[in-house]
CHARMM-style PDB file with segment names, atoms N, HN, CA, C and O in Angstrom:
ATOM      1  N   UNK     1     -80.306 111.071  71.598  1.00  0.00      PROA
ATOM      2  CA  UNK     1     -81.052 110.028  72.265  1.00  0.00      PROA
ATOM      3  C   UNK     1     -82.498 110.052  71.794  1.00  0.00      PROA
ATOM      4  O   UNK     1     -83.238 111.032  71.885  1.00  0.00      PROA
ATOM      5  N   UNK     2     -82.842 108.790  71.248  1.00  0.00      PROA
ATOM      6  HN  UNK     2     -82.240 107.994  71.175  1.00  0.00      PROA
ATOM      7  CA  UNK     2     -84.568 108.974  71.078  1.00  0.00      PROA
ATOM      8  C   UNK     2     -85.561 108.974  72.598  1.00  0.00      PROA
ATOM      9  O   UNK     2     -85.381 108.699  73.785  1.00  0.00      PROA
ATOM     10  N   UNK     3     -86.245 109.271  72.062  1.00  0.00      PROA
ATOM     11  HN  UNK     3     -86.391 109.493  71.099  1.00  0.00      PROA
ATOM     12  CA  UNK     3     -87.789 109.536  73.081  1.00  0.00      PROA
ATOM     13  C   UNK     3     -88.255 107.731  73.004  1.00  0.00      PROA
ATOM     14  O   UNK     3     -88.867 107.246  72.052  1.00  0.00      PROA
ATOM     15  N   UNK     4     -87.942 107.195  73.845  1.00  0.00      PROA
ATOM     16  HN  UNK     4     -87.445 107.588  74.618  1.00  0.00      PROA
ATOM     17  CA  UNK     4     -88.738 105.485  74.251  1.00  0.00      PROA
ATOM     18  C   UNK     4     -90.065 105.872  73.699  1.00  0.00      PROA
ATOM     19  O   UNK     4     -90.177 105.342  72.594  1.00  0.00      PROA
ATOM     20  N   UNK     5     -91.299 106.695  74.058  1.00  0.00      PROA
ATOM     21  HN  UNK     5     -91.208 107.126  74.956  1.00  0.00      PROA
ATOM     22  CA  UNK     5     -92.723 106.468  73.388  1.00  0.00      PROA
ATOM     23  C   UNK     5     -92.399 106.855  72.064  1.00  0.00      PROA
ATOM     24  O   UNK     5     -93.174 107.787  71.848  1.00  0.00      PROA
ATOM     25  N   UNK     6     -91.839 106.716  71.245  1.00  0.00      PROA
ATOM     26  HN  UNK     6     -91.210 105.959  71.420  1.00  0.00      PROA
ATOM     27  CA  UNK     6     -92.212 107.088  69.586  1.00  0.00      PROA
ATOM     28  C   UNK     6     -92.357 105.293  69.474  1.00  0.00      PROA
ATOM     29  O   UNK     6     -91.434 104.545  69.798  1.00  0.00      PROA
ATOM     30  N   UNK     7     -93.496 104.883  69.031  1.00  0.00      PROA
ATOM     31  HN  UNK     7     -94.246 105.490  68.768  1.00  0.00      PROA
ATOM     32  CA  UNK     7     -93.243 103.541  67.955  1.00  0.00      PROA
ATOM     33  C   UNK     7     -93.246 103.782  66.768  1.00  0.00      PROA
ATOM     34  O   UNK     7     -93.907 104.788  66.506  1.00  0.00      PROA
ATOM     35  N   UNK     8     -92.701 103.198  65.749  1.00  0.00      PROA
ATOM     36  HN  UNK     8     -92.165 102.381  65.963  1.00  0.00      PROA
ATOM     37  CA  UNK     8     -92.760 102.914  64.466  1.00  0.00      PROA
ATOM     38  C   UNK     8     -93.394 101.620  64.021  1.00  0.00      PROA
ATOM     39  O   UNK     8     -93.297 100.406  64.202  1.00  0.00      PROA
ATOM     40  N   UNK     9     -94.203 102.647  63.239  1.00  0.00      PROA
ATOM     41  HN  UNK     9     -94.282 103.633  63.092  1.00  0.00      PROA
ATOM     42  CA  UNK     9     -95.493 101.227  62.423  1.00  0.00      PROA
ATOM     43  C   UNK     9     -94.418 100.442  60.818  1.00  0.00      PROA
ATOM     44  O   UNK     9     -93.881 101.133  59.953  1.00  0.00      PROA
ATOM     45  N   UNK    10     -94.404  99.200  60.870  1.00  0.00      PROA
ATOM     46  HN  UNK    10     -94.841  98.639  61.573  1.00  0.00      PROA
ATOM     47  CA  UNK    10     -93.983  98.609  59.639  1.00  0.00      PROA
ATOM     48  C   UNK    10     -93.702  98.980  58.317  1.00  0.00      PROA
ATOM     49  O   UNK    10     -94.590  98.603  57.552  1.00  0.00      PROA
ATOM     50  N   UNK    11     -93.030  99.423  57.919  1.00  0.00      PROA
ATOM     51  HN  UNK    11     -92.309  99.730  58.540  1.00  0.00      PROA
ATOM     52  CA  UNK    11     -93.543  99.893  56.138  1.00  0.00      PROA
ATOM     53  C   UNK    11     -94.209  98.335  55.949  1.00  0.00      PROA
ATOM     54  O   UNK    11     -94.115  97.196  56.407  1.00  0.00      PROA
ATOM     55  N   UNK    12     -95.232  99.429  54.550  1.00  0.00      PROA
ATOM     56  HN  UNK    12     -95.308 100.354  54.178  1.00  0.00      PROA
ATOM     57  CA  UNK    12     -95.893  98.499  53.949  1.00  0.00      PROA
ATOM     58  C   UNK    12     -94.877  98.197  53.126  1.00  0.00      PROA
ATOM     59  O   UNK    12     -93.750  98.671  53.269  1.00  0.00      PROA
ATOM     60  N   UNK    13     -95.377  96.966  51.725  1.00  0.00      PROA
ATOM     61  HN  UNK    13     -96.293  96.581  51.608  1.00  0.00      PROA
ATOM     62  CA  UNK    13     -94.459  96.439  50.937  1.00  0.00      PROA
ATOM     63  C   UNK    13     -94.084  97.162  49.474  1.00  0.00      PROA
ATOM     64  O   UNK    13     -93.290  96.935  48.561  1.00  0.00      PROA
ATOM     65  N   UNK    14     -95.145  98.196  49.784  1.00  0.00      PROA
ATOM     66  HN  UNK    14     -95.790  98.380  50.526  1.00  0.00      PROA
ATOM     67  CA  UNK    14     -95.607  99.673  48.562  1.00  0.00      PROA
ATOM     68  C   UNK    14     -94.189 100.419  49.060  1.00  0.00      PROA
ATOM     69  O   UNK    14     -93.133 100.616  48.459  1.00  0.00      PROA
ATOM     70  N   UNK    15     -94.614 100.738  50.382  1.00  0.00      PROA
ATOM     71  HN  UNK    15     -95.472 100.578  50.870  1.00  0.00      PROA
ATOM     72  CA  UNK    15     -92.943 102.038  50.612  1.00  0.00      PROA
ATOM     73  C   UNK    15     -92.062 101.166  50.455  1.00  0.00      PROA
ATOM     74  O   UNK    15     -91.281 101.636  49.628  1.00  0.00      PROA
ATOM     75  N   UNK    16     -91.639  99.915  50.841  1.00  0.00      PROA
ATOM     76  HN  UNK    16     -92.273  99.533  51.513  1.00  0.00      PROA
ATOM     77  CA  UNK    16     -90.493  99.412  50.863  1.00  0.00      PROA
ATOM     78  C   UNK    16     -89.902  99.580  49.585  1.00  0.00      PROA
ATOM     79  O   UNK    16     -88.862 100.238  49.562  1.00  0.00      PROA
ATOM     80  N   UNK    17     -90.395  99.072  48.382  1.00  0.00      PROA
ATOM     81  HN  UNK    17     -91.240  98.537  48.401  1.00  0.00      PROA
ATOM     82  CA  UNK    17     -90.178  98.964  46.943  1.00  0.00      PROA
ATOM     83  C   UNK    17     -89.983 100.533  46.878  1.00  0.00      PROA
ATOM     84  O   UNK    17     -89.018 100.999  46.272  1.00  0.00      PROA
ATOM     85  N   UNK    18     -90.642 101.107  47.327  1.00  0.00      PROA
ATOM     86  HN  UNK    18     -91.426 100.728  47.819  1.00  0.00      PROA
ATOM     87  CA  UNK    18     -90.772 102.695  46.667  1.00  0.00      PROA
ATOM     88  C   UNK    18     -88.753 103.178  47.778  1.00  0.00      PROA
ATOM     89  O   UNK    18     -87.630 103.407  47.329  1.00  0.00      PROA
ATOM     90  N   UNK    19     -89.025 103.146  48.499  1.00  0.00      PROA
ATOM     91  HN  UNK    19     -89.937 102.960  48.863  1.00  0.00      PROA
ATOM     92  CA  UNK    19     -87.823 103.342  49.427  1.00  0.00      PROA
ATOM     93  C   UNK    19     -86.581 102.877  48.655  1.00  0.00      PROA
ATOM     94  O   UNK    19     -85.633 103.659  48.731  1.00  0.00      PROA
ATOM     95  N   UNK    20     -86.331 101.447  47.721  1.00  0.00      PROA
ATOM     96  HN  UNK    20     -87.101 100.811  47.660  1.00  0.00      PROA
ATOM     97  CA  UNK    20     -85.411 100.649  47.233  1.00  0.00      PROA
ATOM     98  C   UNK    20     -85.149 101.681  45.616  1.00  0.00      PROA
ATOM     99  O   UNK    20     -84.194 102.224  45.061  1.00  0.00      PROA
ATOM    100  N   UNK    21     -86.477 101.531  45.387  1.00  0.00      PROA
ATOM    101  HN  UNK    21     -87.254 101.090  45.838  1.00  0.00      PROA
ATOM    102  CA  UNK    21     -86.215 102.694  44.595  1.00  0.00      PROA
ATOM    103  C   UNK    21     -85.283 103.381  44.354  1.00  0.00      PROA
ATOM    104  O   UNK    21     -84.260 103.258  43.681  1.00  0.00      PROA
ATOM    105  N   UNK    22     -85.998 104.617  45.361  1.00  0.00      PROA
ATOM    106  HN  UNK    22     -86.830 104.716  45.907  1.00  0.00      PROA
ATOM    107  CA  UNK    22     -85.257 105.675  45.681  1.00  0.00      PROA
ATOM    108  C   UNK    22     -83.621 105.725  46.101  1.00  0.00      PROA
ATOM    109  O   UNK    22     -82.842 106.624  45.787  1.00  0.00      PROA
ATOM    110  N   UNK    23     -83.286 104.435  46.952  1.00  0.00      PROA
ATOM    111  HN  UNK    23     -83.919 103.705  47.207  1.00  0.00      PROA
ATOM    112  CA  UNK    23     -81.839 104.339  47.306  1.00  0.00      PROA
ATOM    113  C   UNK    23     -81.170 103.823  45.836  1.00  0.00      PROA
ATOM    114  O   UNK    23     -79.942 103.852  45.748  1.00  0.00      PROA
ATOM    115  N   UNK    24     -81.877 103.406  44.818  1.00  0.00      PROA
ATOM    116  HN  UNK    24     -82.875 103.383  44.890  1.00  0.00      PROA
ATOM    117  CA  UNK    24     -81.141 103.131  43.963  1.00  0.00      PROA
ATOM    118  C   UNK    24     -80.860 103.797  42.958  1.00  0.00      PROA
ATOM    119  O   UNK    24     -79.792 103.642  42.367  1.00  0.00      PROA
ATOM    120  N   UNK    25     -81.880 104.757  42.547  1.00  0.00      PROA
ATOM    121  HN  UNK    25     -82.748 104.882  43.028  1.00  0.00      PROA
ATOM    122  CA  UNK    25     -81.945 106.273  42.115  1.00  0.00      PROA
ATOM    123  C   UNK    25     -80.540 107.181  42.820  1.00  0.00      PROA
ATOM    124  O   UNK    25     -79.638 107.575  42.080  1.00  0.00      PROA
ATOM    125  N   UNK    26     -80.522 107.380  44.013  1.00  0.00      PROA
ATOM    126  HN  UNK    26     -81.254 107.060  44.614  1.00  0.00      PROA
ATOM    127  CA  UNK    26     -79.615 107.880  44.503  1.00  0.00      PROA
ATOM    128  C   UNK    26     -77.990 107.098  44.144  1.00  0.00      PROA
ATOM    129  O   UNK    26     -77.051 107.849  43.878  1.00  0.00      PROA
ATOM    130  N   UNK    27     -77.858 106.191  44.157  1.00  0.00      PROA
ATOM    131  HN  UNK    27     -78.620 105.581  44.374  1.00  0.00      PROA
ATOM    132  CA  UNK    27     -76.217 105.297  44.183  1.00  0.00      PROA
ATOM    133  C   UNK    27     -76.286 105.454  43.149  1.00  0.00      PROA
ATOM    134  O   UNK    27     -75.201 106.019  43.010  1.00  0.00      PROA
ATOM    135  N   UNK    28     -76.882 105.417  41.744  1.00  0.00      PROA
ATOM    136  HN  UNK    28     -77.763 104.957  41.857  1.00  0.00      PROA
ATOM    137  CA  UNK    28     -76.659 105.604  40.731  1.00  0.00      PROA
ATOM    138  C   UNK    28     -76.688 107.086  40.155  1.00  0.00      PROA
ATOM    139  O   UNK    28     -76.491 107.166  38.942  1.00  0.00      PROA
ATOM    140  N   UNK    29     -76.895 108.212  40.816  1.00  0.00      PROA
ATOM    141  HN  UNK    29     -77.055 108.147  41.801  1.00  0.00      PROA
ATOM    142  CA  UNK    29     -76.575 109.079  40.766  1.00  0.00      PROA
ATOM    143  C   UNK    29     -75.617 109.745  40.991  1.00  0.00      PROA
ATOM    144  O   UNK    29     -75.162 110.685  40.339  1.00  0.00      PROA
ATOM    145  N   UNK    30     -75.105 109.077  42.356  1.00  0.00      PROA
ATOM    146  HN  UNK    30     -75.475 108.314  42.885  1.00  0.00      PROA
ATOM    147  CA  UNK    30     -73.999 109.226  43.163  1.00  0.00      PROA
ATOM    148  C   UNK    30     -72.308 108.496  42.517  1.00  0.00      PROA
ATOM    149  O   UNK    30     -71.223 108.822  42.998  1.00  0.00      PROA
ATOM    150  N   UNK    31     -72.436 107.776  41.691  1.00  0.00      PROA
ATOM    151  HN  UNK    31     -73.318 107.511  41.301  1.00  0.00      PROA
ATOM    152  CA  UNK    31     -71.824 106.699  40.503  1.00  0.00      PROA
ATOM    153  C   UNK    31     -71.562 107.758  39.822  1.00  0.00      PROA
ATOM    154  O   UNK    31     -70.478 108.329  39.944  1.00  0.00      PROA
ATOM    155  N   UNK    32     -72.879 108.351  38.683  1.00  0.00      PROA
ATOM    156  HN  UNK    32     -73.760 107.887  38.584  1.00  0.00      PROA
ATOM    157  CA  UNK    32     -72.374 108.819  37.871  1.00  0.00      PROA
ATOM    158  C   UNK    32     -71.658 110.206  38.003  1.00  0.00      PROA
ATOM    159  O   UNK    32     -70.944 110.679  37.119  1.00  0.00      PROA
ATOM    160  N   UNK    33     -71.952 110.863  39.318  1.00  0.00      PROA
ATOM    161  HN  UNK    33     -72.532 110.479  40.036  1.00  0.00      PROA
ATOM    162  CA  UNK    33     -71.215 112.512  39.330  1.00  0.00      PROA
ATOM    163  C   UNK    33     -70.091 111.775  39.931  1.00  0.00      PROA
ATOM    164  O   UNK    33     -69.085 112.372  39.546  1.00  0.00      PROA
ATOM    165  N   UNK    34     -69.765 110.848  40.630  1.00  0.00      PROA
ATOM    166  HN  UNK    34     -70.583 110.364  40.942  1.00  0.00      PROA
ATOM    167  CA  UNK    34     -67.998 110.773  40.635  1.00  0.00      PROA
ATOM    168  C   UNK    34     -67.945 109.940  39.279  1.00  0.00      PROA
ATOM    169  O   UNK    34     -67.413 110.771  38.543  1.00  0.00      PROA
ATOM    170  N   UNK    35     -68.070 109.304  38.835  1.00  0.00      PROA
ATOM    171  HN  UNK    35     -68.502 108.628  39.433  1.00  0.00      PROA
ATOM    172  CA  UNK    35     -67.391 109.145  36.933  1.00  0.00      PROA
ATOM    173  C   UNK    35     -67.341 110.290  36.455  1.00  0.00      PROA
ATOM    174  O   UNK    35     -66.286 110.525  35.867  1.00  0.00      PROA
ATOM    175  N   UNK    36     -68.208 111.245  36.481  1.00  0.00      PROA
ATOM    176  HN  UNK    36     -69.066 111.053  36.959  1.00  0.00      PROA
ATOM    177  CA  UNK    36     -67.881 112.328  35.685  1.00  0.00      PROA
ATOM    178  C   UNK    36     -66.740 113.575  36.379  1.00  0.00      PROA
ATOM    179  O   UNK    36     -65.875 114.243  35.812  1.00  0.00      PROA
ATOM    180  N   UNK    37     -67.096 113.541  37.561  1.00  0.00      PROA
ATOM    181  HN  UNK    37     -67.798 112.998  38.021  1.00  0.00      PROA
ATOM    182  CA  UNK    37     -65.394 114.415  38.381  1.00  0.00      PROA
ATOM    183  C   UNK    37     -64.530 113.611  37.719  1.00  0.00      PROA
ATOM    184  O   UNK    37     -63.759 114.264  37.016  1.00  0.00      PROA
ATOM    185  N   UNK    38     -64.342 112.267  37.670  1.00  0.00      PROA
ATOM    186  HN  UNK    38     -64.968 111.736  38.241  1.00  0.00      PROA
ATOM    187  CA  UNK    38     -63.108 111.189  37.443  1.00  0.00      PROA
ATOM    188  C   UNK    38     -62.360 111.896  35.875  1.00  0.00      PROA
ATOM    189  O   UNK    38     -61.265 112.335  35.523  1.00  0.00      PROA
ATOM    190  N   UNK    39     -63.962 111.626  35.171  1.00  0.00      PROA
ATOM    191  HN  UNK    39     -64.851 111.269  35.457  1.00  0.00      PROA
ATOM    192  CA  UNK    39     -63.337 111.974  33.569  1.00  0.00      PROA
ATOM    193  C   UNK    39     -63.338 113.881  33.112  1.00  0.00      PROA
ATOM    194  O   UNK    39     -62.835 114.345  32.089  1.00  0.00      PROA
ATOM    195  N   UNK    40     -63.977 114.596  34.099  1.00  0.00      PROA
ATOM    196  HN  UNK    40     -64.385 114.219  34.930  1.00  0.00      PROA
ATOM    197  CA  UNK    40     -63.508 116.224  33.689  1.00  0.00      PROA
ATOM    198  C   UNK    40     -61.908 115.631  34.870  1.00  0.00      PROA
ATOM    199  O   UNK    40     -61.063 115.328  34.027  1.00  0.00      PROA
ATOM    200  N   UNK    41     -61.596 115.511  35.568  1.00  0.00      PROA
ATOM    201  HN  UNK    41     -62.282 115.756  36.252  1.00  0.00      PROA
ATOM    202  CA  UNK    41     -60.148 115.912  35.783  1.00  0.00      PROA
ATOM    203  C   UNK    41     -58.863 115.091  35.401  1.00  0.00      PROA
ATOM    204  O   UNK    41     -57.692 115.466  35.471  1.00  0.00      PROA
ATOM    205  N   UNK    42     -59.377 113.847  34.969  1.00  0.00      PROA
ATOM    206  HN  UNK    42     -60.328 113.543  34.912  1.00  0.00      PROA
ATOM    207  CA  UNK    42     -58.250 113.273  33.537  1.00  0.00      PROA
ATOM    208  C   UNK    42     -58.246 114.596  32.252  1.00  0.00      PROA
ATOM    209  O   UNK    42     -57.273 115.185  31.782  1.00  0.00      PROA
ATOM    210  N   UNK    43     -59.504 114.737  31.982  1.00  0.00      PROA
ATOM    211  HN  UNK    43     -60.294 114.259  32.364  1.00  0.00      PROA
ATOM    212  CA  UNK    43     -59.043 115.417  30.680  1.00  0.00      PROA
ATOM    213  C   UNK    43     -58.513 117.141  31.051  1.00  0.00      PROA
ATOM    214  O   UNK    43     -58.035 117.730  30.081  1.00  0.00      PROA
ATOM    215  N   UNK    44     -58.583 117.921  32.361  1.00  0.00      PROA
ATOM    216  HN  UNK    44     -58.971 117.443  33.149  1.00  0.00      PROA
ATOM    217  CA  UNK    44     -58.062 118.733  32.527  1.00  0.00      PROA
ATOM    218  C   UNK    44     -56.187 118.638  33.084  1.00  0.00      PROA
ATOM    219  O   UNK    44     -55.444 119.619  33.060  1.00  0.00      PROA
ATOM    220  N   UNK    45     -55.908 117.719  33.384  1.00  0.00      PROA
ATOM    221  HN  UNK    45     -56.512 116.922  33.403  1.00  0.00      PROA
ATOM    222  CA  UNK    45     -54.913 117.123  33.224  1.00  0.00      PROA
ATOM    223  C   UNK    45     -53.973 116.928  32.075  1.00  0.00      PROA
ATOM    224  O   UNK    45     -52.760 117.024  31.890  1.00  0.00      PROA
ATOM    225  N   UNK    46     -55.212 116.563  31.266  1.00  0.00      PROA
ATOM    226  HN  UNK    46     -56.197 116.485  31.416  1.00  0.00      PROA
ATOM    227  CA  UNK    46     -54.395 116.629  29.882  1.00  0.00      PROA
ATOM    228  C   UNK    46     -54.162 114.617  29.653  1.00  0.00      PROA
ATOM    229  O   UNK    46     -54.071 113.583  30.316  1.00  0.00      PROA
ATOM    230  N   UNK    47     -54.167 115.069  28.383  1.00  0.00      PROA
ATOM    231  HN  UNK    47     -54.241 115.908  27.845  1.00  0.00      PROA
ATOM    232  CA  UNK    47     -53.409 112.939  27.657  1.00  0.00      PROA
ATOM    233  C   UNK    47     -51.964 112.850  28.539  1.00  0.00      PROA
ATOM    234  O   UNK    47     -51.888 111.872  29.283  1.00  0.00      PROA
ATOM    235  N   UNK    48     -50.918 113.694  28.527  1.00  0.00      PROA
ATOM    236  HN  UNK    48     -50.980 114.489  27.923  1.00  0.00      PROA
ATOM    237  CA  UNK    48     -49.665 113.327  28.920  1.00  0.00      PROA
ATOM    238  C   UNK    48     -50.088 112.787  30.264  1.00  0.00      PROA
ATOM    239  O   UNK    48     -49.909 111.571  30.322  1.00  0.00      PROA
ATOM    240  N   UNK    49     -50.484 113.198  31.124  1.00  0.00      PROA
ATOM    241  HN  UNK    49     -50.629 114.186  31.078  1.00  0.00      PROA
ATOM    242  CA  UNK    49     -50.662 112.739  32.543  1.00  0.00      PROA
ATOM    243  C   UNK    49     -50.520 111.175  33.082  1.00  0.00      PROA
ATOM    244  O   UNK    49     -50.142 110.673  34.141  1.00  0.00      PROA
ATOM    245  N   UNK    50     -51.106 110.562  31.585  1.00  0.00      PROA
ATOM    246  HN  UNK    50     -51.413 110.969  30.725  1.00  0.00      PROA
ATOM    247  CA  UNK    50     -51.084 108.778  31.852  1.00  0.00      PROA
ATOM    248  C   UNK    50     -49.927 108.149  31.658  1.00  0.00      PROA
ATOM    249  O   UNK    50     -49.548 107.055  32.075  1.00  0.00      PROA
ATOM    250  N   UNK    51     -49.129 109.352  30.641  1.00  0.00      PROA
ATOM    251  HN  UNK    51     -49.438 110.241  30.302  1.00  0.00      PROA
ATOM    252  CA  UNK    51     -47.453 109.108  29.849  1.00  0.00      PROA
ATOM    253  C   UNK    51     -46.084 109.236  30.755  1.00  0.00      PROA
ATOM    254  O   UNK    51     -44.928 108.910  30.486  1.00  0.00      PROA
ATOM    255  N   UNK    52     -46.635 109.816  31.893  1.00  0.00      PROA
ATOM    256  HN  UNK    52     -47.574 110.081  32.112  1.00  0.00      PROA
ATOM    257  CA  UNK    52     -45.877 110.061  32.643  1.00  0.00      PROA
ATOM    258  C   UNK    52     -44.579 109.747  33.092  1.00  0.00      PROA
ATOM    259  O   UNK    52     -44.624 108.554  33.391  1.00  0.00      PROA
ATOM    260  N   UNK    53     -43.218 110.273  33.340  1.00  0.00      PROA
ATOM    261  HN  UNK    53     -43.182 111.242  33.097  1.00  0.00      PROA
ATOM    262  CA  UNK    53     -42.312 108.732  33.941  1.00  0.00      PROA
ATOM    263  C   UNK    53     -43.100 109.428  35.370  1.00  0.00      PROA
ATOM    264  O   UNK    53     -43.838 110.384  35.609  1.00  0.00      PROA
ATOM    265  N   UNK    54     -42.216 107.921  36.392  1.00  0.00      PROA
ATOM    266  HN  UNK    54     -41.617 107.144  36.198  1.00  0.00      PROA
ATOM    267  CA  UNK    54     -42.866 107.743  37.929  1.00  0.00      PROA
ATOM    268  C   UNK    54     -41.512 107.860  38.245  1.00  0.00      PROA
ATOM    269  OT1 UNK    54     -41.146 107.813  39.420  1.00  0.00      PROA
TER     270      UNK     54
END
Protein backbone atom coordinates (compact mmCIF):
# COMPACT_ATOMS: atom_id res chain seq x y z
CA UNK A 1 0.00 0.00 0.00
CA UNK A 2 1.45 3.50 -0.74
CA UNK A 3 1.68 6.33 1.83
CA UNK A 4 -1.34 9.04 0.34
CA UNK A 5 1.37 12.11 1.24
CA UNK A 6 4.12 11.03 -1.29
CA UNK A 7 3.33 13.34 -4.51
CA UNK A 8 5.08 12.85 -7.59
CA UNK A 9 6.40 15.84 -9.54
CA UNK A 10 6.02 15.36 -13.60
CA UNK A 11 9.02 14.08 -15.47
CA UNK A 12 10.48 16.59 -17.43
CA UNK A 13 10.63 15.91 -21.29
CA UNK A 14 14.73 15.33 -20.72
CA UNK A 15 13.86 12.10 -18.31
CA UNK A 16 11.09 11.06 -20.36
CA UNK A 17 13.31 10.61 -23.61
CA UNK A 18 16.11 9.51 -21.30
CA UNK A 19 13.56 6.84 -19.53
CA UNK A 20 12.40 5.63 -23.41
CA UNK A 21 15.77 5.22 -23.87
CA UNK A 22 16.59 3.18 -21.40
CA UNK A 23 13.36 0.84 -21.83
CA UNK A 24 14.56 0.42 -25.23
CA UNK A 25 18.11 -0.38 -24.41
CA UNK A 26 16.67 -2.94 -22.16
CA UNK A 27 13.95 -4.91 -24.82
CA UNK A 28 16.62 -4.97 -27.06
CA UNK A 29 18.79 -6.54 -24.85
CA UNK A 30 16.31 -8.69 -23.58
CA UNK A 31 15.65 -9.80 -27.64
CA UNK A 32 18.98 -10.46 -28.11
CA UNK A 33 19.93 -12.96 -24.95
CA UNK A 34 16.73 -14.98 -25.83
CA UNK A 35 17.93 -15.16 -29.74
CA UNK A 36 20.99 -16.21 -28.52
CA UNK A 37 19.58 -19.09 -25.78
CA UNK A 38 17.28 -19.84 -29.04
CA UNK A 39 20.47 -20.33 -31.35
CA UNK A 40 23.17 -22.00 -28.52
CA UNK A 41 20.30 -24.69 -27.94
CA UNK A 42 19.40 -25.46 -31.71
CA UNK A 43 22.99 -25.94 -32.27
CA UNK A 44 23.50 -28.08 -29.03
CA UNK A 45 20.82 -30.15 -30.26
CA UNK A 46 22.54 -30.71 -33.16
CA UNK A 47 21.30 -30.21 -37.37
CA UNK A 48 19.29 -33.62 -37.05
CA UNK A 49 16.86 -32.13 -34.52
CA UNK A 50 14.95 -30.11 -37.45
CA UNK A 51 15.13 -33.70 -39.55
CA UNK A 52 13.28 -35.26 -37.25
CA UNK A 53 10.21 -37.77 -37.96
CA UNK A 54 7.12 -36.47 -35.52
Amino acid sequence: MQDPKIEYRPLTPEEEARRRKRSVAIALALGAMVLLFFVLTIAKLGPQVLSRPL
